[in-house]
C-alpha positions in Angstrom: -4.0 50.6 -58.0 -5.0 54.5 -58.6 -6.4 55.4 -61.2 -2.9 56.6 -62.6 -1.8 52.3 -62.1 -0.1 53.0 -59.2 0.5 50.7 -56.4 -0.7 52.4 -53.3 1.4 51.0 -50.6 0.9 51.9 -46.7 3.5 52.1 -43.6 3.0 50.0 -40.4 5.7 51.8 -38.1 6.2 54.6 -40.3 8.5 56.4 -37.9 10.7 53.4 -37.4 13.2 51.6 -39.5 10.6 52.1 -42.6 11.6 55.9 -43.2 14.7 54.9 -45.0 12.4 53.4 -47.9 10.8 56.9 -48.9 13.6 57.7 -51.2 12.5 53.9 -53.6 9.0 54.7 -52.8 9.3 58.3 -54.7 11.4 57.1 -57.0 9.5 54.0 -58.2 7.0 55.4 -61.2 5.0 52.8 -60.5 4.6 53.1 -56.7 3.2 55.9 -54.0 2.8 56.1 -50.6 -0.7 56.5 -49.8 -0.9 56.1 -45.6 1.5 55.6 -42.4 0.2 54.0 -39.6 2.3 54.3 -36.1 1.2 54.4 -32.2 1.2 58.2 -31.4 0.6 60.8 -33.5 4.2 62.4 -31.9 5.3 58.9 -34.2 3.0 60.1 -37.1 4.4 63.5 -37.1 8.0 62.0 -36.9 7.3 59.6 -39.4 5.8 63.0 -41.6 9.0 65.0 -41.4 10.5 62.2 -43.7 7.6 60.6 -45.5 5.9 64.1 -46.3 1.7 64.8 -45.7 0.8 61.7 -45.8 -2.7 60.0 -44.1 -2.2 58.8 -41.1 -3.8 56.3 -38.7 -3.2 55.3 -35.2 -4.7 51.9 -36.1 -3.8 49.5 -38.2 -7.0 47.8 -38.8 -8.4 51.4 -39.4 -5.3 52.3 -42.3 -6.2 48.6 -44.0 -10.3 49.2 -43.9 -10.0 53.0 -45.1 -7.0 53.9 -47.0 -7.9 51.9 -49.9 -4.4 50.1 -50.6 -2.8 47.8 -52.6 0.2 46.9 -50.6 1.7 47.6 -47.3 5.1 47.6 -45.3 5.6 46.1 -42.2 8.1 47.6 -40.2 6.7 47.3 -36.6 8.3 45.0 -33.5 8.8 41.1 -34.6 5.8 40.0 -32.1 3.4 41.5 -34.3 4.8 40.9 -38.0 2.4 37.7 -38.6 -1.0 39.0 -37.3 -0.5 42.3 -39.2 0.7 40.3 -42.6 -2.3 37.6 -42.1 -4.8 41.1 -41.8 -3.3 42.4 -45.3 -3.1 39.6 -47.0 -6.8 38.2 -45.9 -7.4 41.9 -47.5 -5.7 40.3 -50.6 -3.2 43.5 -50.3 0.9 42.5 -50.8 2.6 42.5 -47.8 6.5 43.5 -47.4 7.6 42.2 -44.3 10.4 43.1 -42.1 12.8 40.1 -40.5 11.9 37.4 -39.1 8.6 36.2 -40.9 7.5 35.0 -37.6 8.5 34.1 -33.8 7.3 30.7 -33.9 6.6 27.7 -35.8 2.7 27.7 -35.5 2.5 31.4 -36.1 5.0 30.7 -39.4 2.3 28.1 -40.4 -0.8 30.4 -40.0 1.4 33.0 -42.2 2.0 30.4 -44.5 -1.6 29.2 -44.5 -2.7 32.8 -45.4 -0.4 33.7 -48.5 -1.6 30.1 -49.7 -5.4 31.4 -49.8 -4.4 34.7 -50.7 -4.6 37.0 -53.9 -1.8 39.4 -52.2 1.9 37.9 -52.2 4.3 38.2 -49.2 7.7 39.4 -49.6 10.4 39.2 -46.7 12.4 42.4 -46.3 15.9 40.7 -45.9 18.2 43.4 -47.2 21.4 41.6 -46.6 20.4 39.2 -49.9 20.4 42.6 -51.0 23.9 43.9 -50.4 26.2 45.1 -53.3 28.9 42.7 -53.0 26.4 39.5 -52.0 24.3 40.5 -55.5 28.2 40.3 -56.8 28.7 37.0 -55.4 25.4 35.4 -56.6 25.9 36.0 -60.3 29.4 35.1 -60.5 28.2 31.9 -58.7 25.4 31.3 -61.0 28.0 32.1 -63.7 30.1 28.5 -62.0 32.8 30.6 -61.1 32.7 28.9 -57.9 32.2 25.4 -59.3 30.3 23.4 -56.9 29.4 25.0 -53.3 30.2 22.7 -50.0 30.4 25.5 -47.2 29.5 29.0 -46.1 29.2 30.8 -42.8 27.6 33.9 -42.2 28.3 36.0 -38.8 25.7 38.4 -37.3 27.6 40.9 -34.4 25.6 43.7 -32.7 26.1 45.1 -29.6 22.1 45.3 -29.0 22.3 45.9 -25.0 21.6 49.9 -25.7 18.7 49.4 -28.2 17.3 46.9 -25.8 16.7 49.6 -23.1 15.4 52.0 -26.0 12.7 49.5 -28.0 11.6 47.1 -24.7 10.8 44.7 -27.6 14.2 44.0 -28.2 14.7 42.9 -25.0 11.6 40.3 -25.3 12.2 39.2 -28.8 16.1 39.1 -29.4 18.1 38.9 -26.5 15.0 37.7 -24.3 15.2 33.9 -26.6 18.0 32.3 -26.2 19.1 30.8 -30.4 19.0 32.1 -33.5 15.8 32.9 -33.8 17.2 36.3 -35.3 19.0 34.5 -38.1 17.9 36.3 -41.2 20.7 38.3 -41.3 23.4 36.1 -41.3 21.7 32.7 -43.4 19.6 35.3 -46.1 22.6 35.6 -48.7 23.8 32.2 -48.0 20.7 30.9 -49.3 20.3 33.1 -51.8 24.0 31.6 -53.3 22.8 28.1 -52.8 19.8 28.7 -54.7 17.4 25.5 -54.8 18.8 24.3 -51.3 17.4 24.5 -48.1 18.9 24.0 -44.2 16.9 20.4 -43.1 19.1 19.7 -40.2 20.4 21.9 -37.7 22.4 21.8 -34.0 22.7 25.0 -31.9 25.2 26.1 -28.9 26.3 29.0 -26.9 28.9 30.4 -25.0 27.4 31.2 -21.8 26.1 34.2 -20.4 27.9 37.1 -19.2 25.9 40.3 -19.4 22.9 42.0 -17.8 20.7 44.0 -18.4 20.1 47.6 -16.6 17.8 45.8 -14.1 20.7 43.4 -13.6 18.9 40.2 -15.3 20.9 38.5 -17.1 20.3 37.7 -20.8 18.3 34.6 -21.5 20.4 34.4 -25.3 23.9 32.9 -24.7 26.3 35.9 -25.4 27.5 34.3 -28.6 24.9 31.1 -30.7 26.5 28.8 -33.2 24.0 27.4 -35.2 25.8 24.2 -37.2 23.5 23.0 -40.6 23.2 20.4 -43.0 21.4 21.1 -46.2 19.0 19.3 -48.5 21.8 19.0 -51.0 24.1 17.8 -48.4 26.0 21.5 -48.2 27.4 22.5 -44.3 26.5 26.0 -43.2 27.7 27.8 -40.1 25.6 30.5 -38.2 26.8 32.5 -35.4 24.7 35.2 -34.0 26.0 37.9 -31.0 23.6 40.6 -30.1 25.5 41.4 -26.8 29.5 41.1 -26.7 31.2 44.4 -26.3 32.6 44.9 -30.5 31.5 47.0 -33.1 28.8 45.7 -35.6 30.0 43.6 -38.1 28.2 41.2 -41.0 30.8 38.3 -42.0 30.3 35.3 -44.3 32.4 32.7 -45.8 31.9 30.5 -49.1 33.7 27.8 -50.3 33.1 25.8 -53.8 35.7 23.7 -55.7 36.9 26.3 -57.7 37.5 28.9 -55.3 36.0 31.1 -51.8 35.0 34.1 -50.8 35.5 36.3 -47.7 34.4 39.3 -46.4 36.2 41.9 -45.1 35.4 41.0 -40.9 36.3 44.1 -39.2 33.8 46.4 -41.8 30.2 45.9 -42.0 29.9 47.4 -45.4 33.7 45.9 -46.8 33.2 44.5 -50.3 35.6 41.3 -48.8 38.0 39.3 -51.0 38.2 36.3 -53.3 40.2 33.3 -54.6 39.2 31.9 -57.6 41.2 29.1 -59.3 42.9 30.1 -62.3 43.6 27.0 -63.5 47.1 27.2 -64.4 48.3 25.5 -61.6 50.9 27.0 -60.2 50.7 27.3 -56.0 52.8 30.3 -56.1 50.5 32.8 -57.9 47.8 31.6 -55.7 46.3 35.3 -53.5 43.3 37.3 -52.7 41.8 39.8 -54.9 39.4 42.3 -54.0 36.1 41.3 -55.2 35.2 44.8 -56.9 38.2 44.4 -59.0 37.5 40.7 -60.1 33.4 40.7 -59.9 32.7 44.4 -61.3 31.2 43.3 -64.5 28.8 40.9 -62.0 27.8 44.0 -60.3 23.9 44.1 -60.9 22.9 47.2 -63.2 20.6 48.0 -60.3 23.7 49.1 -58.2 24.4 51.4 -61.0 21.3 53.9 -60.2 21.0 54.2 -56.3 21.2 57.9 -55.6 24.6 58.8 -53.3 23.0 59.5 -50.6 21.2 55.8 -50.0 24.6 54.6 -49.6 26.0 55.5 -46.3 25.0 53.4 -43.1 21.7 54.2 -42.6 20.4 52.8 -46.2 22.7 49.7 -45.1 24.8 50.9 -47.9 22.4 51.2 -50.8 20.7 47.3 -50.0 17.5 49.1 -48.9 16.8 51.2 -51.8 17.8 48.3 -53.8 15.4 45.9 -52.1 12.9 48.1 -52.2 12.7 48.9 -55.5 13.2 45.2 -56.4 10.1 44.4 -54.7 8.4 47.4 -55.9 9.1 46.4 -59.5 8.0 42.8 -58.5 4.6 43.7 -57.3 3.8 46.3 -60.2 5.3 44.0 -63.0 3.6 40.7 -61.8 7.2 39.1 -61.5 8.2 36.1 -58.7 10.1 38.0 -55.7 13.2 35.9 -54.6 12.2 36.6 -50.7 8.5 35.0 -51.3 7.1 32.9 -48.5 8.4 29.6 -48.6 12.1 31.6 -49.2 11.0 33.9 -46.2 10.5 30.5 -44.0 13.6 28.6 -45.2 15.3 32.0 -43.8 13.6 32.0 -40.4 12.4 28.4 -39.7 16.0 27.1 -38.9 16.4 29.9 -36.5 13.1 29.0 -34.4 14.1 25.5 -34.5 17.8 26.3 -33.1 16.3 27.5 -29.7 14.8 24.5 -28.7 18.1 22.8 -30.1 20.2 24.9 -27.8 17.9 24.0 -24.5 18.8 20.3 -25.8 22.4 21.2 -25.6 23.3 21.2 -29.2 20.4 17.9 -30.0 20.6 17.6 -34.1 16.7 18.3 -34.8 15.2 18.3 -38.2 14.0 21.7 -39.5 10.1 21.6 -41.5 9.3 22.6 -44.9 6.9 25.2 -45.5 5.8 23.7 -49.0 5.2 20.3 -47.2 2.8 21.8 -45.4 0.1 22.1 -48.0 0.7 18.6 -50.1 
């Protein structure tokens, strides 16, 4: 902290995806951004045109050793998520990490492994838990509106092919696996509804390939992955990830309970979606959808009730980045639990990692680890 108790929280990929947090970061009383780190200082100077004069460092090991922080954001390519968390948090700084928390199941252990032995805490940046109407959904489910939850799906579609020719990384790390290995996305808010449960089974197909790339290689991921999952509590969860069909982006989920379902609105990626809840009179006739806004809008978080107008277009994913952020933020600077900690983090991405060896099986059932078994 400064000597003001502020947490002093540094950038990794400051001129990426990271930008879009400067608004939480200079709102947060708390909070300050005290260094960006990127690869060029072209990427600095970008990164400064939103951020503001702010230290920069062309290594990352260099921003850690000198900038004297307390916390830092990881927003670089997947590939290097783990080693640059494990650096921070052997610093004993926080680390907020962007999705997945790792590419495989030894580096997700060594991650694990080093928030164990840390002082720092890690915090996954899954802003889809984060989403207006999913916040809606899990406090009118923790309220039993749903009564008890069997099934949920949630649907991932991104036409990635362009950003693949733009960040090379993409190419390696998304559609260069074939799986769900970038699941976050679509499982994150399911999880987060079925709080206490975990995926321990999964099975994982796909639908063929059909694209190429602009050197004419075709795409080692399967245009379309279904990951199909059992949970500890015996709950069945569908996945589907497409990063290369021709469609416009789209996040869809489903959830079904005993008293009632929810589903979004699949043709929007920022629709609020519908619901059915049982009313309990009876009567099959007076059965219909209701916008969820109309029926959930006193489950609305009071969060949701401060983010500044212009977080909530597309590029703040609607609002769910400032939100996150300054969740975390509060977290970190109030000594509270985080909902996306580490073992949350890995029940988010260990399913994934274990659906691409599932889908080179062709669809085996294969058991998925737990991170907290890990250290008994």
């Amino acid at each position: 902290m400064d000597r003001n108790g502020r947490l002093r929280v540094g950038i990794a990929g400051a001129a990426g995806r990271p930008r879009i947090f400067r608004e939480a970061l200079s709102a947060h009383p708390r909070a300050e951004l005290a260094a960006l780190c990127d690869v060029t200082e072209e990427r600095l100077d970008k990164a400064r045109e939103h951020m503001g004069a702010v230290p920069g460092y062309l290594s990352y090991e260099s921003m850690l050793a000198e900038a004297e922080l307390d916390a830092v954001i990881i927003g670089t390519p997947m590939a290097l998520h783990v080693e640059q968390a494990i650096l921070a948090l052997d610093q004993g700084l926080h680390v907020i990490s962007e999705v997945p928390a790792g590419i495989s199941l030894e580096e997700c252990r060594r991650l694990a492994e080093a928030a164990e032995r840390s002082r720092g805490r890690y915090i996954m940046a899954e802003n889809c838990n984060y989403m207006k109407p999913h916040m809606t959904i899990t406090n009118m489910v923790r309220d039993g509106l749903f009564g008890e939850l069997y099934f949920a799906e949630g649907e991932y579609l991104h036409d990635a092919k362009a950003l693949c020719e733009a960040t090379p990384w993409r190419r390696v790390w998304q559609t260069g696996v074939n799986g769900i290995t970038y699941g976050t996305h679509s499982l994150g808010p399911i999880l987060d509804w079925m709080e206490g449960d975990r995926i321990v089974k999964i099975s994982c197909i796909g639908s063929g390939r059909h694209y190429t790339d602009s050197g004419n290689r075709p795409f080692e991921q399967e245009d379309t992955c279904i990951m199909t999952a059992r949970t500890e509590k015996g709950r069945l969860v569908k996945i589907r990830l497409d990063l290369l069909s021709e469609r416009p982006t789209a996040l869809n989920y489903t959830l079904q309970g005993t008293r009632g379902c929810y589903e979004s609105v699949r043709h929007e990626l920022l629709g609020a979606g519908k619901l059915f809840l049982q009313s309990g009179g009876g009567d099959d006739d007076k059965r219909e959808w209701t916008d969820l806004m109309k029926v959930g809008r006193d489950y609305v978080p009071d969060v949701w009730r401060t983010v500044p107008e212009a977080m909530l277009g597309p590029s703040g994913h609607g609002g769910s980045d400032y939100v996150m952020m300054t969740d975390f933020l509060n977290a970190l600077t109030e000594g509270k639990p985080s909902p996306l900690g580490i073992h949350r983090a890995l029940d988010m991405t260990l399913p994934g990692l274990i659906s691409r060896e599932s889908a080179e099986r062709d669809g085996a059932w294969l058991d998925v680890p737990d991170s907290r078994g890990w250290f008994e």
